[in-house]
N, CA, C and O atoms as CSV, one atom per row, in Angstrom:
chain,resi,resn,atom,element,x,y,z
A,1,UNK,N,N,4.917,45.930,148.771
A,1,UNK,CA,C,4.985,44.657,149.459
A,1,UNK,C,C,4.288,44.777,150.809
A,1,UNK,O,O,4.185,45.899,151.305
A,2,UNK,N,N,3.788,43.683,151.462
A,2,UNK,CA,C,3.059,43.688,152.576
A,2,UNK,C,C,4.469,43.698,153.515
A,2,UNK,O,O,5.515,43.050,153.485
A,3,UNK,N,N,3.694,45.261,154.741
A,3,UNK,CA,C,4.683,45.081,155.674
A,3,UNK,C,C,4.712,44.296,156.531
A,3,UNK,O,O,3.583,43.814,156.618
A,4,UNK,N,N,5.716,43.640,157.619
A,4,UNK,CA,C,5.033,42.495,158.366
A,4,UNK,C,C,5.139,43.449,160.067
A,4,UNK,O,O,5.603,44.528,160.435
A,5,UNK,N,N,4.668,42.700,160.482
A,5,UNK,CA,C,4.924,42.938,162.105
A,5,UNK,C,C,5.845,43.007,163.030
A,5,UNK,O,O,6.598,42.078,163.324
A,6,UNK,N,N,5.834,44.323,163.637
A,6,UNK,CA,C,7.206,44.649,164.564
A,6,UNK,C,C,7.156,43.827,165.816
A,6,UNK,O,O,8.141,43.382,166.406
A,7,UNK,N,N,5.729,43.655,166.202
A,7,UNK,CA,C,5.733,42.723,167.722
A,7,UNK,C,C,5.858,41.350,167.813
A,7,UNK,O,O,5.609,40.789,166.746
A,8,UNK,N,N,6.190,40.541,168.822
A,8,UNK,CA,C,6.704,39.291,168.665
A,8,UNK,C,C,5.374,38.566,168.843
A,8,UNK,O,O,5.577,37.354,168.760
A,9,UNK,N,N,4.346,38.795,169.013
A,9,UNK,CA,C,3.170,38.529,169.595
A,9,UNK,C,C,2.036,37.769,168.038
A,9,UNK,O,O,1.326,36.770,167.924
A,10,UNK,N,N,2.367,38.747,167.251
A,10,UNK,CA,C,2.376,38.237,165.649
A,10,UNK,C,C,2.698,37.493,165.135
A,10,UNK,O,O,2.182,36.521,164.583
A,11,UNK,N,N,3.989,38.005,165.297
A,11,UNK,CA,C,5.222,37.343,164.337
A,11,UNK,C,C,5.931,36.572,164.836
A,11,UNK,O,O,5.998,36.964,166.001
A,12,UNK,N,N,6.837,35.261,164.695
A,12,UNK,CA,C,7.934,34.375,165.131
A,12,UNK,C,C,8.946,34.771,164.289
A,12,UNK,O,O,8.983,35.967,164.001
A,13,UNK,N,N,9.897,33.926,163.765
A,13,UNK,CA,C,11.121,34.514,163.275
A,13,UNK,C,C,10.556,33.789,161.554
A,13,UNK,O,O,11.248,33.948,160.549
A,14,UNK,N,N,9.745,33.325,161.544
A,14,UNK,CA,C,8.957,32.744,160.111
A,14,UNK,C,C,8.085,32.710,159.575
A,14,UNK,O,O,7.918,32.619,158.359
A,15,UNK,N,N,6.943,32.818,160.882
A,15,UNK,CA,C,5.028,32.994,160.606
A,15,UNK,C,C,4.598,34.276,161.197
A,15,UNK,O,O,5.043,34.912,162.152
A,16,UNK,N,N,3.618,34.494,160.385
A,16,UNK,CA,C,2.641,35.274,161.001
A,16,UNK,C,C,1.501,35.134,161.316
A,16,UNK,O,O,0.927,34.455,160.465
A,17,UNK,N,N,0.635,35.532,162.395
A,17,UNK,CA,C,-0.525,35.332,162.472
A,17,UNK,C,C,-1.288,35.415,161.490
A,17,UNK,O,O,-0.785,36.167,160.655
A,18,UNK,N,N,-2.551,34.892,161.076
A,18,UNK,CA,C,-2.887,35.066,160.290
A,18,UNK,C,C,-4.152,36.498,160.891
A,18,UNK,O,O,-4.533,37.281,160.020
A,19,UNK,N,N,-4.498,36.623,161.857
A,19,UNK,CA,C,-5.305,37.315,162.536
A,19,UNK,C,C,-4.870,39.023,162.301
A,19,UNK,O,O,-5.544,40.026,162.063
A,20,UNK,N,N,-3.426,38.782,162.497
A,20,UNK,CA,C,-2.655,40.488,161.974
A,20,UNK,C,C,-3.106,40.914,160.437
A,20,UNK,O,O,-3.427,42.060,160.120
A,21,UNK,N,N,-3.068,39.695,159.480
A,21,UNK,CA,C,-2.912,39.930,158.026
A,21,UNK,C,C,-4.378,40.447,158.228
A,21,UNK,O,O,-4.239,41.669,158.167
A,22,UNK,N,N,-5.678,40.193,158.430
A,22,UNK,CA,C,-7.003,40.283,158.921
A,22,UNK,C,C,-7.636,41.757,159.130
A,22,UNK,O,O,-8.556,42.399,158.624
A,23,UNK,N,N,-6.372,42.021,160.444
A,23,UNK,CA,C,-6.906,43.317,161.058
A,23,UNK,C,C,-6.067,44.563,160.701
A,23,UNK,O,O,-6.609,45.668,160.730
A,24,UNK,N,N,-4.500,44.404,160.296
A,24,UNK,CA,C,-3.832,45.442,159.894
A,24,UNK,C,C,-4.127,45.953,158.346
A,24,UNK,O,O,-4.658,47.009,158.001
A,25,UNK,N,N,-3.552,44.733,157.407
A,25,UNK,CA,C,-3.539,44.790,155.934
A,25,UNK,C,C,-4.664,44.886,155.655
A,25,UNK,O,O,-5.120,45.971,155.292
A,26,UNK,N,N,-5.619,43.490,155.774
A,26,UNK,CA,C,-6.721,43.466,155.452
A,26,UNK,C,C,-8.319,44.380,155.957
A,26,UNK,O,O,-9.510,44.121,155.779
A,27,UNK,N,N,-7.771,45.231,156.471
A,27,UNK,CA,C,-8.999,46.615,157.322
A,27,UNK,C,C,-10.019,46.425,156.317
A,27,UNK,O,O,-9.652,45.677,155.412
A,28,UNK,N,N,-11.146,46.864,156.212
A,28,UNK,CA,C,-11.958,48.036,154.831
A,28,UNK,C,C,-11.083,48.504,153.972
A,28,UNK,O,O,-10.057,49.101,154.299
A,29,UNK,N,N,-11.499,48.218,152.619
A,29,UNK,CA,C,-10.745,48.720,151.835
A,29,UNK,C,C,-11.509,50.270,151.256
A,29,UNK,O,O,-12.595,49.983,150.752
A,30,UNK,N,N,-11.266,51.622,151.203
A,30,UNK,CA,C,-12.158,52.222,150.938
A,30,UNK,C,C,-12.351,52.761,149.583
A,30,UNK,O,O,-11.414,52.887,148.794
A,31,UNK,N,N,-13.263,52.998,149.381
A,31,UNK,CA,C,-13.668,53.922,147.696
A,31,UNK,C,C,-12.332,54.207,146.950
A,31,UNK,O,O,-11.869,53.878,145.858
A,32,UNK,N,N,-11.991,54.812,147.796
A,32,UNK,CA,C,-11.056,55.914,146.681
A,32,UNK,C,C,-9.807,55.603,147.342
A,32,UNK,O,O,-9.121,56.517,147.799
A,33,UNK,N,N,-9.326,53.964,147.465
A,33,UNK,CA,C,-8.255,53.591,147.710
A,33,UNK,C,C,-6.818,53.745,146.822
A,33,UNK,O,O,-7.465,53.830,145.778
A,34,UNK,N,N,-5.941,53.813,146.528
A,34,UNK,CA,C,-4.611,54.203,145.845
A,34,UNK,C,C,-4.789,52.762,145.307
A,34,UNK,O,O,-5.573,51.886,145.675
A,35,UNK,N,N,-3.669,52.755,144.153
A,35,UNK,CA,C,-3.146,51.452,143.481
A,35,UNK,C,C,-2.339,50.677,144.519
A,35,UNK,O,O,-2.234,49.453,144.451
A,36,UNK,N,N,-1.921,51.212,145.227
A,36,UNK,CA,C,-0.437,51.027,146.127
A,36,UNK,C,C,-1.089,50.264,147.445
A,36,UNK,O,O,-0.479,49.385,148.054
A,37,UNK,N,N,-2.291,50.682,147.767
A,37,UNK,CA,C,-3.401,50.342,148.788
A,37,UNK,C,C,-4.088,48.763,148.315
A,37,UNK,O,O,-4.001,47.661,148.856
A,38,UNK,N,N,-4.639,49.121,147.335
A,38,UNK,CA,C,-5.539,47.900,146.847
A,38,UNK,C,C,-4.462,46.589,146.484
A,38,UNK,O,O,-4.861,45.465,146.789
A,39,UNK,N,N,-3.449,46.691,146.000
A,39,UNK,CA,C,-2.217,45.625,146.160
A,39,UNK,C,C,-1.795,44.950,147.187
A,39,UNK,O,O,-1.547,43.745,147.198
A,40,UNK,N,N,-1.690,45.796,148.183
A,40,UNK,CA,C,-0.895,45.241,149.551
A,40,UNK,C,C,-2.432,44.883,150.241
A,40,UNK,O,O,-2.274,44.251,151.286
A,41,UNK,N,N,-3.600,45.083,149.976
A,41,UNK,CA,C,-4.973,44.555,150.354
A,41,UNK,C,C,-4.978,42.605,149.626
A,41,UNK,O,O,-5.322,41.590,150.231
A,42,UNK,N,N,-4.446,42.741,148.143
A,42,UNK,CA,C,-4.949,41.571,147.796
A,42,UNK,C,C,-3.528,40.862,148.306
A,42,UNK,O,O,-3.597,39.685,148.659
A,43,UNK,N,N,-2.268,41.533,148.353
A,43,UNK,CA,C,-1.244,40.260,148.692
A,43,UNK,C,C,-1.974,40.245,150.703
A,43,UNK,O,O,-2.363,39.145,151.094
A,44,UNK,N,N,-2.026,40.906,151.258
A,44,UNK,CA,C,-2.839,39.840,152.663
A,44,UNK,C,C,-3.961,39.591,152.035
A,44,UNK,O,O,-3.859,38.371,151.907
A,45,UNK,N,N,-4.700,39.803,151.678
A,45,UNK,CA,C,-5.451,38.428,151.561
A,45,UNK,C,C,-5.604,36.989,150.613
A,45,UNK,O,O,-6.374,36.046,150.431
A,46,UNK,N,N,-4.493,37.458,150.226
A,46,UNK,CA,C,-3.680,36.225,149.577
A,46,UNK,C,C,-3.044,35.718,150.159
A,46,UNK,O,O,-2.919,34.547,149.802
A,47,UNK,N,N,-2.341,36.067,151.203
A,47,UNK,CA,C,-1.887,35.483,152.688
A,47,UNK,C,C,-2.406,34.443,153.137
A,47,UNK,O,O,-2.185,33.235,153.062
A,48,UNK,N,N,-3.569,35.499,153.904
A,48,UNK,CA,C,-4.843,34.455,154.119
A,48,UNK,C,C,-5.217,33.492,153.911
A,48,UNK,O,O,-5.517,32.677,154.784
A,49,UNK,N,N,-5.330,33.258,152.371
A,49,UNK,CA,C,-6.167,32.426,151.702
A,49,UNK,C,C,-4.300,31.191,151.889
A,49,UNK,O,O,-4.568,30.030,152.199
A,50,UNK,N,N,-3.589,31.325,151.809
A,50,UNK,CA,C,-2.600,30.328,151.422
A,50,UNK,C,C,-2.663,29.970,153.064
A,50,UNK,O,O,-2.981,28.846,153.453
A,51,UNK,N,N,-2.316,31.084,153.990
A,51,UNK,CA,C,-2.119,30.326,155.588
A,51,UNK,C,C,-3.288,29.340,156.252
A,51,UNK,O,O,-3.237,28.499,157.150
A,52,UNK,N,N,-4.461,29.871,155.325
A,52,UNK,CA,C,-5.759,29.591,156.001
A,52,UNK,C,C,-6.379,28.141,155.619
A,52,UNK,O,O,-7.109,27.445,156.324
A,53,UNK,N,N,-5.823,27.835,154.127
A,53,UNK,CA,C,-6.674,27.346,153.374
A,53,UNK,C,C,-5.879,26.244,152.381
A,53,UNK,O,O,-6.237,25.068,152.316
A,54,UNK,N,N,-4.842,26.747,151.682
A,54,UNK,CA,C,-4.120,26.015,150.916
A,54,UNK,C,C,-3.216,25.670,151.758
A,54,UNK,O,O,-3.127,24.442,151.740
A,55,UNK,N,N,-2.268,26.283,152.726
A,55,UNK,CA,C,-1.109,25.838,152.968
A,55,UNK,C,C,-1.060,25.523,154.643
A,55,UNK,O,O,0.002,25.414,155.256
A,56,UNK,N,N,-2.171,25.419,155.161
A,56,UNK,CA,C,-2.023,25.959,157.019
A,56,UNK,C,C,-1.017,25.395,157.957
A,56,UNK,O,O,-0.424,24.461,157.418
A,57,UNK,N,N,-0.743,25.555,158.779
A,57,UNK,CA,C,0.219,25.249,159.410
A,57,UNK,C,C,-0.873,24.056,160.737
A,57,UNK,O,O,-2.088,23.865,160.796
A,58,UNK,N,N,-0.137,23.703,161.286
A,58,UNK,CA,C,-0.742,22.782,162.525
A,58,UNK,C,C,-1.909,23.310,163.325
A,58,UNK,O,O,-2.916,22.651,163.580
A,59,UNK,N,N,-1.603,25.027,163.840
A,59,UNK,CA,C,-2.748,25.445,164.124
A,59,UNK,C,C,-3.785,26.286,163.372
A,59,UNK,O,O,-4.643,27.038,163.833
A,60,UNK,N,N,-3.475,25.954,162.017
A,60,UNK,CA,C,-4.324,26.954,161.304
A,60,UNK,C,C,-4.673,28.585,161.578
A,60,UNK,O,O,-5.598,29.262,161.130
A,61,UNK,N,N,-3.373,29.013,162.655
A,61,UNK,CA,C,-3.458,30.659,162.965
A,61,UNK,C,C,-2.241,31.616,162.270
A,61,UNK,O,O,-2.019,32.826,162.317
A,62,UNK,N,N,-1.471,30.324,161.512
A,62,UNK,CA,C,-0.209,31.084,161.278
A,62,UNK,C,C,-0.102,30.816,159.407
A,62,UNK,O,O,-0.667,29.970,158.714
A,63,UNK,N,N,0.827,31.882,159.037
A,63,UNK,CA,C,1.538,32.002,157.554
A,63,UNK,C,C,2.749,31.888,157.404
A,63,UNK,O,O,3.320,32.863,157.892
A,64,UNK,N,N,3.488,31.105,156.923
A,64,UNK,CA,C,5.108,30.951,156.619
A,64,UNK,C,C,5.263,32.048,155.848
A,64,UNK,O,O,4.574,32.266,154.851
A,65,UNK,N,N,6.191,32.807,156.275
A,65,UNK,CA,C,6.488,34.416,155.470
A,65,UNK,C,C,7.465,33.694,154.107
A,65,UNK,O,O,7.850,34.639,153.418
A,66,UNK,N,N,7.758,32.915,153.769
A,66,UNK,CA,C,8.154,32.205,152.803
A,66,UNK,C,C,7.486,32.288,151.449
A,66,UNK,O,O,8.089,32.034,150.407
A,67,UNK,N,N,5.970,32.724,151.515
A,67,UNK,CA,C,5.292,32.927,150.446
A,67,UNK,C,C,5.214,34.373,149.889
A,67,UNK,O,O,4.742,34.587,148.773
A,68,UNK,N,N,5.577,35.134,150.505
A,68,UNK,CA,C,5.497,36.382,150.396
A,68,UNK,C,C,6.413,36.851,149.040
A,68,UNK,O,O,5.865,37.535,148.176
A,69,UNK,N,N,7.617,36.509,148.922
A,69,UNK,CA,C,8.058,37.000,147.590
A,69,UNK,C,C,7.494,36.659,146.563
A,69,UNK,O,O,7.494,37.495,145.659
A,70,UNK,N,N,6.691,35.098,146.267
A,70,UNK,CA,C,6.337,34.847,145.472
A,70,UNK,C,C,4.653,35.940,145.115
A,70,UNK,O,O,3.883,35.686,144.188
A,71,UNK,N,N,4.494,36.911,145.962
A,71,UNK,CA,C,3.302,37.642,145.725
A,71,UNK,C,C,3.479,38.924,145.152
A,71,UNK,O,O,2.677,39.718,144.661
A,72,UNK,N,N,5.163,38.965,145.385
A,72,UNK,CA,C,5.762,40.573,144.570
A,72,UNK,C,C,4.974,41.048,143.314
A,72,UNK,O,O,4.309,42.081,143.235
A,73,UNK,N,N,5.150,40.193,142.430
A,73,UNK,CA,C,4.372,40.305,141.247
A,73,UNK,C,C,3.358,39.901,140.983
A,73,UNK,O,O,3.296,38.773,140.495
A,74,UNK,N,N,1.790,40.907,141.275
A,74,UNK,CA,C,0.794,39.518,141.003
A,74,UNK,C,C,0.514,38.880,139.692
A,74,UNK,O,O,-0.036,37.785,139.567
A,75,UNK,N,N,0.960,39.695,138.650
A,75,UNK,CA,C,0.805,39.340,137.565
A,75,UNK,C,C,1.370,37.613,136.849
A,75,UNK,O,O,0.924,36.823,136.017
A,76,UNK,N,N,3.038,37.713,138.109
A,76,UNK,CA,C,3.353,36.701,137.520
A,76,UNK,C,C,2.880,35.541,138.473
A,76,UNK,O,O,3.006,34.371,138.112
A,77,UNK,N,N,2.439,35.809,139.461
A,77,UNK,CA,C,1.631,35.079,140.953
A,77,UNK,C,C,0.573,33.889,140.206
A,77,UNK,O,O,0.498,32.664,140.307
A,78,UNK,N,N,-0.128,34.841,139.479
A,78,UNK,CA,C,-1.203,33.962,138.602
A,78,UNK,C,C,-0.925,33.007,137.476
A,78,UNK,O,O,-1.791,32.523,136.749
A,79,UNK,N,N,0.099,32.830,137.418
A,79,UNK,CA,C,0.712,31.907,136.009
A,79,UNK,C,C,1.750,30.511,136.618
A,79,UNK,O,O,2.239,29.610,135.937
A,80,UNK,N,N,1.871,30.746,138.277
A,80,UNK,CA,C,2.085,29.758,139.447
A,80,UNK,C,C,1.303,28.575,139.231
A,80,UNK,O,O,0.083,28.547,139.072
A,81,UNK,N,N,2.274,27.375,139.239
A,81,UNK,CA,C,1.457,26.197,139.554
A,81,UNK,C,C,0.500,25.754,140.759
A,81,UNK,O,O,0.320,24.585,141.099
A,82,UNK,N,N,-0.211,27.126,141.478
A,82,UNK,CA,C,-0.775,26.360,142.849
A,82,UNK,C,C,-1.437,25.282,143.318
A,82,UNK,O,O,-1.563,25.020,144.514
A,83,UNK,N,N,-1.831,24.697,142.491
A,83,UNK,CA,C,-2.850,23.042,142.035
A,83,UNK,C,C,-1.846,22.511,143.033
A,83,UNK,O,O,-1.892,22.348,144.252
A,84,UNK,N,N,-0.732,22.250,141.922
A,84,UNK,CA,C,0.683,21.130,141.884
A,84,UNK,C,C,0.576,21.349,143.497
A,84,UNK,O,O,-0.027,20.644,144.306
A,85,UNK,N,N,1.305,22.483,143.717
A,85,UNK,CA,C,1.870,22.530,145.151
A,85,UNK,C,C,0.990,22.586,146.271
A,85,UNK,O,O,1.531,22.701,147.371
A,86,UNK,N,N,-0.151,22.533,146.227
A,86,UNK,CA,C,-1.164,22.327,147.016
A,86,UNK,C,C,-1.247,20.579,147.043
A,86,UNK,O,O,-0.961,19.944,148.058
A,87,UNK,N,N,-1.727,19.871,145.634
A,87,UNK,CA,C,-1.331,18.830,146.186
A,87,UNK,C,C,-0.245,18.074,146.745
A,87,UNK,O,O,-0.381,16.939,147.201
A,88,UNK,N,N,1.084,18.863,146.694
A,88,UNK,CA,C,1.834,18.143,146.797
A,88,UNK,C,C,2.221,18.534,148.282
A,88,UNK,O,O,3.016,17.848,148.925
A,89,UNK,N,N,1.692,19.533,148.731
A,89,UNK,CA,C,1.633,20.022,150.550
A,89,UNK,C,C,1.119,18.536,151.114
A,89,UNK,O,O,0.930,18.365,152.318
């Protein structure tokens, strides 16, 4: 699972920057990355893509940590209605 942020500067008691998911999770991913690596790479930038793009908040800098369980599994992540709930944001 993606870890989140110890500083308050990030994090509120609900969002995260989206700028942390960017520079911590999302670094270079390299060659000969682990399974365990390349996962917690696509759930932030699956972050991303929901704080940034599908779901943004007012200033478009933050992520409701609310989405995050639903990324536990990506397998079952992909079989999600995101259409629906995008339009219905």
């Amino acid at each position: 699972m993606v870890i989140l942020p110890k500083d308050r500067q990030s994090q509120t008691k609900w969002t995260v920057k989206l700028t942390w998911f960017h520079n911590t999770v999302c670094e270079e991913l390299e060659q000969d990355a682990t399974e365990e690596r390349m996962m917690r790479y696509t759930r932030g930038y699956i972050m991303q893509l929901i704080g940034g793009i599908l779901f943004p908040d007012a200033s478009d800098s933050r992520v409701h940590i609310s989405w995050l369980p639903l990324l536990k599994n990506l397998d079952a992540c992909g079989r999600l209605s995101w259409g629906f709930a995008v339009l219905a944001w």
